[in-house]
MARTI-965555 format. One record per atom (N, C-alpha, C): residue number from 0; residue in three letters; x, y, z. Coordinates in steps of 0.2 Angstrom, whole numbers, plus 5000, padded with zeros to 4 digits. Layout:
{num:NUM, residu:ALA, X:X, Y:Y, Z:Z} .
...
//
This chain:
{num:0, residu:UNK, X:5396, Y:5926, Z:5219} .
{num:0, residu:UNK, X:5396, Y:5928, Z:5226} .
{num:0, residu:UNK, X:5402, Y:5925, Z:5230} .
{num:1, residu:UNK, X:5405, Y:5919, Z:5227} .
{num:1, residu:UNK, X:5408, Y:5915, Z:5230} .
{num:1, residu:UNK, X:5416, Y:5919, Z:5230} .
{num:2, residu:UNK, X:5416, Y:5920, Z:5224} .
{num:2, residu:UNK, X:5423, Y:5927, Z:5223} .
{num:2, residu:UNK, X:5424, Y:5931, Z:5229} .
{num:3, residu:UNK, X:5418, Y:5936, Z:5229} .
{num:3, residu:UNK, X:5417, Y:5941, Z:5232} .
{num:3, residu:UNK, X:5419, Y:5938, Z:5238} .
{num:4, residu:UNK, X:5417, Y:5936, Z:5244} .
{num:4, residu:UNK, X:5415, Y:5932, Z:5249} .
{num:4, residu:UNK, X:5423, Y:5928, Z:5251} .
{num:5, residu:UNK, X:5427, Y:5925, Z:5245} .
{num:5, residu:UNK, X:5435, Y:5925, Z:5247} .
{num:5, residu:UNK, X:5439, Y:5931, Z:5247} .
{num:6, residu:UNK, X:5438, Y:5936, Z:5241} .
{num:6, residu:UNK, X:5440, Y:5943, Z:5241} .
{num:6, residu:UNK, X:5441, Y:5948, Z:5249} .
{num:7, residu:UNK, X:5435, Y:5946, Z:5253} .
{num:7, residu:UNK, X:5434, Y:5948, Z:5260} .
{num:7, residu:UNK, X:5435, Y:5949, Z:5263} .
{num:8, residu:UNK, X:5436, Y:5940, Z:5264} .
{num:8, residu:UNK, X:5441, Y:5934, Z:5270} .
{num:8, residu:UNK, X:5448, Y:5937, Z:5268} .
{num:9, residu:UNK, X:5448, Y:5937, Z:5264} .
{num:9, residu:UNK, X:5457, Y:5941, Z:5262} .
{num:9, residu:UNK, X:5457, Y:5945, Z:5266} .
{num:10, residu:UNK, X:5456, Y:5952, Z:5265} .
{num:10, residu:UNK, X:5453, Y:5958, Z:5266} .
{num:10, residu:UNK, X:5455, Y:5958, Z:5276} .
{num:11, residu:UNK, X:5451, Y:5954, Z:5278} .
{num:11, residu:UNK, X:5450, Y:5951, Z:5283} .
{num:11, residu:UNK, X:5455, Y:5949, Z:5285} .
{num:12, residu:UNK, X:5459, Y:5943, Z:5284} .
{num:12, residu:UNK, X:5465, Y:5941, Z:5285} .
{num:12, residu:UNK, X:5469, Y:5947, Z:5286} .
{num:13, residu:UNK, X:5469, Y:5951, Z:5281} .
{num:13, residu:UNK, X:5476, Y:5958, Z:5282} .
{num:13, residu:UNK, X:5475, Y:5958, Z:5286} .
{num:14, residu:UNK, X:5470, Y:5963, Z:5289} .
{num:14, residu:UNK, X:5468, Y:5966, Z:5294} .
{num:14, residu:UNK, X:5473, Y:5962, Z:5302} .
{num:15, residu:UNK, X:5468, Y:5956, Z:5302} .
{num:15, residu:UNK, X:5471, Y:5953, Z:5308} .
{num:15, residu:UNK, X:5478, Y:5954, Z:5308} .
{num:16, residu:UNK, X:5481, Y:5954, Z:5301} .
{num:16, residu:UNK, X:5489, Y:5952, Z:5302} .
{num:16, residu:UNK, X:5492, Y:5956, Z:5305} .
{num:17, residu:UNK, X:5490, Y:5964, Z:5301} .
{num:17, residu:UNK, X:5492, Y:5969, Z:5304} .
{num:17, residu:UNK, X:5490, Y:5971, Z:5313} .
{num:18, residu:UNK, X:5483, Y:5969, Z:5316} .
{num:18, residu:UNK, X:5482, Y:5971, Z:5321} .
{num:18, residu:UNK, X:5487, Y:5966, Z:5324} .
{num:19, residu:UNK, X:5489, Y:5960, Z:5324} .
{num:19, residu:UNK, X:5490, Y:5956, Z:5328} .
{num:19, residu:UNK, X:5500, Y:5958, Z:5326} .
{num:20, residu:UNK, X:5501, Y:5959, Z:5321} .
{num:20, residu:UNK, X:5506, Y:5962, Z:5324} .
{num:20, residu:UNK, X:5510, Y:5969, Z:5326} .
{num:21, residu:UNK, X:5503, Y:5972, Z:5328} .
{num:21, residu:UNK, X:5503, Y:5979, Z:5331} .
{num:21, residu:UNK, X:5503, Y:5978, Z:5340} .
{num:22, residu:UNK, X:5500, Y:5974, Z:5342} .
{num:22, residu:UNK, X:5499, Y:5968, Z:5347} .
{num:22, residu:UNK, X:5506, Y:5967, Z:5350} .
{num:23, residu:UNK, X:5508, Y:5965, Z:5348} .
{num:23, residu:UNK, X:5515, Y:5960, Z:5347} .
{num:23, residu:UNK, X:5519, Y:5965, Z:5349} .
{num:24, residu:UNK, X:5520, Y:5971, Z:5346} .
{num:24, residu:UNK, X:5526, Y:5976, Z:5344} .
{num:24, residu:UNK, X:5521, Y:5982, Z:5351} .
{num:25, residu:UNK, X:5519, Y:5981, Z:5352} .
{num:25, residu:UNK, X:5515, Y:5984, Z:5361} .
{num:25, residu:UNK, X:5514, Y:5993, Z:5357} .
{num:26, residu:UNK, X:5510, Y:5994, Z:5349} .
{num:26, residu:UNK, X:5512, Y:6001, Z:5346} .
{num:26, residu:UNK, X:5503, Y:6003, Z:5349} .
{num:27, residu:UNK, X:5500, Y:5999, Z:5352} .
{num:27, residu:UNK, X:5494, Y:6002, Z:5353} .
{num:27, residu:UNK, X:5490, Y:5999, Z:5359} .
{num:28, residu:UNK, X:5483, Y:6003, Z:5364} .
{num:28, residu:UNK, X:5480, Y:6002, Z:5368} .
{num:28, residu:UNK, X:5477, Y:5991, Z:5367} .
{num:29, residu:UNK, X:5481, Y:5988, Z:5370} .
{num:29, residu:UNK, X:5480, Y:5981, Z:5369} .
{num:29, residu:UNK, X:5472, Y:5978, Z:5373} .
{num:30, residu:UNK, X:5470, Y:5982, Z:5376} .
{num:30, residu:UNK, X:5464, Y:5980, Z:5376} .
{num:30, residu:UNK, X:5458, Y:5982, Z:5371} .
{num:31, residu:UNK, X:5458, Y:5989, Z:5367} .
{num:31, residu:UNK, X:5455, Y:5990, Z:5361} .
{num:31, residu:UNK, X:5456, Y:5985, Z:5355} .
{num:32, residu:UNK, X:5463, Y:5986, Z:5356} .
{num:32, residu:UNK, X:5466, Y:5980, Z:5348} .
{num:32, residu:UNK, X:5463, Y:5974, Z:5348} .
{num:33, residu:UNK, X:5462, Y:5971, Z:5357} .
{num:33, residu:UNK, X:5461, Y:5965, Z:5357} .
{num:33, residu:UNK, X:5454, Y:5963, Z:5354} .
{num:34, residu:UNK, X:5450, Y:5969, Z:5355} .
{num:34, residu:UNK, X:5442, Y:5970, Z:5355} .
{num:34, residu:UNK, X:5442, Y:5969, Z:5347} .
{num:35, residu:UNK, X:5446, Y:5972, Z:5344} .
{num:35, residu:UNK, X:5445, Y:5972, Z:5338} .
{num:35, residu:UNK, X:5447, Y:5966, Z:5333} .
{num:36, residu:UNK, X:5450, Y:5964, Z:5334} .
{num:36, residu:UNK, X:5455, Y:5955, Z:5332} .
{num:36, residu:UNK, X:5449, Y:5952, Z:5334} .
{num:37, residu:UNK, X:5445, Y:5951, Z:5342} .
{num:37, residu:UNK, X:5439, Y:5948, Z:5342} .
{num:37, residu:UNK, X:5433, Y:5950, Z:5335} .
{num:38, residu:UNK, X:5432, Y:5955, Z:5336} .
{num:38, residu:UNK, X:5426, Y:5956, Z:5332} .
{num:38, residu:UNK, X:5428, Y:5957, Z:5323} .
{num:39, residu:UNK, X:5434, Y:5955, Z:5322} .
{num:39, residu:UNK, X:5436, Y:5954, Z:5314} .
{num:39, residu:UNK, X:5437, Y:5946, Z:5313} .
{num:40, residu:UNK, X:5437, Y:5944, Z:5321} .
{num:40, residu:UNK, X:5438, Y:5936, Z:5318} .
{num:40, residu:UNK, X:5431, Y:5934, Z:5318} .
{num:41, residu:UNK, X:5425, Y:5937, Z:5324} .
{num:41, residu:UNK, X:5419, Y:5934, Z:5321} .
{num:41, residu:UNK, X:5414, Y:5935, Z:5317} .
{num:42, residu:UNK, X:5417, Y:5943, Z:5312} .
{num:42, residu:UNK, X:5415, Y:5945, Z:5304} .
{num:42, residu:UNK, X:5417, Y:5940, Z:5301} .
{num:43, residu:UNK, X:5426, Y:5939, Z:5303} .
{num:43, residu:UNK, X:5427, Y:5931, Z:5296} .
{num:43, residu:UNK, X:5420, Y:5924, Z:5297} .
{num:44, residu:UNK, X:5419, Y:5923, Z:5304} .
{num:44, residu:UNK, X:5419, Y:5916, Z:5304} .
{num:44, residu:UNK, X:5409, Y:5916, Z:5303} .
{num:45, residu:UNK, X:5406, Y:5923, Z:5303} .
{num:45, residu:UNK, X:5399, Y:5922, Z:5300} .
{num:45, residu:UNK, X:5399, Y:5926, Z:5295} .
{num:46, residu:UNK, X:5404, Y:5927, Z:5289} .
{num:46, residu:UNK, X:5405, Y:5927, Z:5283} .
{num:46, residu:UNK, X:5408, Y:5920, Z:5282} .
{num:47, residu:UNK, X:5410, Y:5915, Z:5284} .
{num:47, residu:UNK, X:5411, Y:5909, Z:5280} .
{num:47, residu:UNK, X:5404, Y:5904, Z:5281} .
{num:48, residu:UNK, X:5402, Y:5908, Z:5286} .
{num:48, residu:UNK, X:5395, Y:5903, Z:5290} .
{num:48, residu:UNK, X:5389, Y:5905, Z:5286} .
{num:49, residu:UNK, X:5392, Y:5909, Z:5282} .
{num:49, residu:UNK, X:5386, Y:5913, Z:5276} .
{num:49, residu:UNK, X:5379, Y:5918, Z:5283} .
{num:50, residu:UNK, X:5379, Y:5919, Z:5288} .
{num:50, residu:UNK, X:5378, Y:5920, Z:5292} .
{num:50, residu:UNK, X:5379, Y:5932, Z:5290} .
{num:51, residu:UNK, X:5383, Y:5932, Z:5288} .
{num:51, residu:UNK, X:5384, Y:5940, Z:5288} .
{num:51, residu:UNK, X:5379, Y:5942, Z:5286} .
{num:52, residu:UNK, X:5376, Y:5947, Z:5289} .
{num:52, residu:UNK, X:5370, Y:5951, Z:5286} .
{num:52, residu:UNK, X:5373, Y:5954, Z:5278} .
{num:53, residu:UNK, X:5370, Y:5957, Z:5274} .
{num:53, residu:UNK, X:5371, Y:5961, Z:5268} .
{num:53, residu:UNK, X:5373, Y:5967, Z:5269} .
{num:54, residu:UNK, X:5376, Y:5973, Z:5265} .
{num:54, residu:UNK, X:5376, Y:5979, Z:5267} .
{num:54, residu:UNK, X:5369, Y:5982, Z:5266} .
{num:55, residu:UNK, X:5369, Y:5981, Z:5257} .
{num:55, residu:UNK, X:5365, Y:5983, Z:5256} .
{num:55, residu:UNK, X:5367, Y:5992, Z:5254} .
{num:56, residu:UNK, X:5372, Y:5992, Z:5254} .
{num:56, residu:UNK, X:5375, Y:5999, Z:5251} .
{num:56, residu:UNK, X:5373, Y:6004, Z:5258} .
{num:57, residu:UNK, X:5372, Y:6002, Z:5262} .
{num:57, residu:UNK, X:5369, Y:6008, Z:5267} .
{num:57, residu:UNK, X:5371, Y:6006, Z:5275} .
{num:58, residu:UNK, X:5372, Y:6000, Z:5277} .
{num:58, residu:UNK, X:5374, Y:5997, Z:5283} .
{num:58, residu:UNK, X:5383, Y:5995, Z:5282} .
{num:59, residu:UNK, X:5387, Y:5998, Z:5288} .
{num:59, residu:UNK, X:5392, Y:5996, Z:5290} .
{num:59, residu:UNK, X:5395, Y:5991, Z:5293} .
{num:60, residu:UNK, X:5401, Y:5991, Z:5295} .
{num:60, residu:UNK, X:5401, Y:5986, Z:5301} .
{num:60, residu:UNK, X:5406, Y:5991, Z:5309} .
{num:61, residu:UNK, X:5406, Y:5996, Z:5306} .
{num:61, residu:UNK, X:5408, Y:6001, Z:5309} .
{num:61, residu:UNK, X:5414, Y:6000, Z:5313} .
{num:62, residu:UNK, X:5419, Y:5997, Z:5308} .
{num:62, residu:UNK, X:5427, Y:5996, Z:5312} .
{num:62, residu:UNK, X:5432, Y:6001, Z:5308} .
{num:63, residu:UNK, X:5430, Y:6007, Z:5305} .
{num:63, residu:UNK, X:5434, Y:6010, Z:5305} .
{num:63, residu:UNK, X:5432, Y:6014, Z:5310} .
{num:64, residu:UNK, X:5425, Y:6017, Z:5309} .
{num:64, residu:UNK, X:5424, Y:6023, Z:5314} .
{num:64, residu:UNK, X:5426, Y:6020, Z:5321} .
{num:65, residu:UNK, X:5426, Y:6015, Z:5323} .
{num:65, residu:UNK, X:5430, Y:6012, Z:5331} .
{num:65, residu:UNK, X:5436, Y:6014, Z:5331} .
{num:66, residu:UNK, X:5442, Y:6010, Z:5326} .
{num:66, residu:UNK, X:5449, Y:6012, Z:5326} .
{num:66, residu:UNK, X:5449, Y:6019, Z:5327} .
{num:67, residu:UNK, X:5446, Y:6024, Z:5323} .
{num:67, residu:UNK, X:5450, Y:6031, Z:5321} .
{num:67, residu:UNK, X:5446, Y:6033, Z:5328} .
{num:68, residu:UNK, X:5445, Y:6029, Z:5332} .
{num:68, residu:UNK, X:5444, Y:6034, Z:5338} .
{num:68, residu:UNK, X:5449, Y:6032, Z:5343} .
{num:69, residu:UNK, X:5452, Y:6029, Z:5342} .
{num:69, residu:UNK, X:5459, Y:6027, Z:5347} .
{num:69, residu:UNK, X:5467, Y:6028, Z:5343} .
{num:70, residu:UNK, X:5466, Y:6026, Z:5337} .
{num:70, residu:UNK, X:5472, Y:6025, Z:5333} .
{num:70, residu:UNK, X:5477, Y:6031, Z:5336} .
{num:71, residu:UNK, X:5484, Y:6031, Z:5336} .
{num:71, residu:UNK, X:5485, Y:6039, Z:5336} .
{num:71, residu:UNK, X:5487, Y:6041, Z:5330} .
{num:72, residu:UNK, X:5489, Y:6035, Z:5323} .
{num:72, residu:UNK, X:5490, Y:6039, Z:5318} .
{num:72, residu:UNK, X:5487, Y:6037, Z:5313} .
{num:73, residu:UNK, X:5483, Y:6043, Z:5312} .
{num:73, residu:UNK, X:5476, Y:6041, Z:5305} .
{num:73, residu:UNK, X:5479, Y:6040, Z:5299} .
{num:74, residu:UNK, X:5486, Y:6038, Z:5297} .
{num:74, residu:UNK, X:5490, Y:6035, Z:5293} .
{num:74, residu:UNK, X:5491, Y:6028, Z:5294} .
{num:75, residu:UNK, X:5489, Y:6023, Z:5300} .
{num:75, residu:UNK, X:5490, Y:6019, Z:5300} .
{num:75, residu:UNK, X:5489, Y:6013, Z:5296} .
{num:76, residu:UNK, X:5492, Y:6009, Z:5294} .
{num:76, residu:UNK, X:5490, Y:6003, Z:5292} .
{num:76, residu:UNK, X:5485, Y:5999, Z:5292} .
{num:77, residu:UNK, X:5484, Y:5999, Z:5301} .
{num:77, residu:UNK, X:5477, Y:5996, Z:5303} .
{num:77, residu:UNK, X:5471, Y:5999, Z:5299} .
{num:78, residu:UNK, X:5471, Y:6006, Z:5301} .
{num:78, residu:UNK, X:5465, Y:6010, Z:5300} .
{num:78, residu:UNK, X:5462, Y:6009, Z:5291} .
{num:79, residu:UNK, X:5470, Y:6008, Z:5288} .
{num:79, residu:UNK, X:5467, Y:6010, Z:5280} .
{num:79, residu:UNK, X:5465, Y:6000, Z:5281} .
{num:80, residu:UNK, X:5466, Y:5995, Z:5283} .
{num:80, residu:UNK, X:5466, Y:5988, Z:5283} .
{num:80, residu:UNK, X:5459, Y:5987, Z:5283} .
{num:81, residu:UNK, X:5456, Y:5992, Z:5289} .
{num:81, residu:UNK, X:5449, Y:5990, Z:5288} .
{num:81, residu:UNK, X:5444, Y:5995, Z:5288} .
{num:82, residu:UNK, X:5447, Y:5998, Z:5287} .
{num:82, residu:UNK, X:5443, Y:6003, Z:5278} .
{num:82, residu:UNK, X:5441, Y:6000, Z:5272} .
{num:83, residu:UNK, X:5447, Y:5996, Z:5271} .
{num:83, residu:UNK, X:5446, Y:5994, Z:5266} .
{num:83, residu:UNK, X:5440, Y:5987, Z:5265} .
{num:84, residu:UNK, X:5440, Y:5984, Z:5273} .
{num:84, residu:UNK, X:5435, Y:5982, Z:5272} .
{num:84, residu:UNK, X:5427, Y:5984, Z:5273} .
{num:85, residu:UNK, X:5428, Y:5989, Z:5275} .
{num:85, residu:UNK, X:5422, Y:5993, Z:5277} .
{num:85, residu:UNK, X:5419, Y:5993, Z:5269} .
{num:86, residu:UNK, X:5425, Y:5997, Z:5264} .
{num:86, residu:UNK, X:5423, Y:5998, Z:5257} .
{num:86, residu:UNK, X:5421, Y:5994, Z:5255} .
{num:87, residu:UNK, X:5423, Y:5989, Z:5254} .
{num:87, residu:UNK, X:5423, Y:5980, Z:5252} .
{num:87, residu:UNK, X:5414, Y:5978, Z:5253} .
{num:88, residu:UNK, X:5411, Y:5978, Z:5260} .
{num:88, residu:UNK, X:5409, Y:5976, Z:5262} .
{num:88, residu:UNK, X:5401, Y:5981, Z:5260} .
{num:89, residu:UNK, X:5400, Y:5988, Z:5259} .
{num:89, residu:UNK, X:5395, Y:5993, Z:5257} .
{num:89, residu:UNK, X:5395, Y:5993, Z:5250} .
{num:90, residu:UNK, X:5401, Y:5992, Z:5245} .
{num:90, residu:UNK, X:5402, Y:5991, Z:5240} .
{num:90, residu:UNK, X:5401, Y:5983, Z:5236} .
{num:91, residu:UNK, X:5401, Y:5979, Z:5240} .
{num:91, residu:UNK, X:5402, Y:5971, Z:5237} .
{num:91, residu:UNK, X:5396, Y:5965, Z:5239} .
{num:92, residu:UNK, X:5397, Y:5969, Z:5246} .
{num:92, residu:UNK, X:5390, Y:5962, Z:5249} .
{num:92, residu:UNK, X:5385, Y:5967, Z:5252} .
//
């Protein structure tokens, strides 16, 4: 589990890196992204707190369907960043 659970945190890290420096470069609505940066840092911090509920193959955490409702390009970075945590997280824990 311990694998799983840094593979994540990775996972997670992109994410930020990319939202924070989408932030920076002024490409998107800064109060959504901000929302968003908040709510991928406190998935990281009760995923190290062992505190993350399970998916359980059936439960999300619904940050892609959030992005893709503001994003303007469904080709974005962001959006595939936490997708792929989405997939990660239904598929793994």
């Amino acid at each position: 589990m311990e694998a799983k659970k840094q593979e994540f945190l990775q996972l997670i890290d992109r994410a930020l890196e990319v939202g924070k420096g989408m932030l920076d470069a002024g490409d998107s609505p800064s109060e959504r992204l901000n929302t968003l940066i908040e709510q991928l840092q406190q998935i990281k911090a009760n995923t190290i707190s062992d505190r993350l509920e399970p998916s359980g193959g059936n439960v999300t955490l619904g940050l892609a369907r959030e992005v893709a409702d503001w994003i303007d390009n469904l080709d974005s970075p962001l959006l595939k960043a936490v997708g792929a945590i989405e997939m990660y997280y239904q598929q793994q824990l």
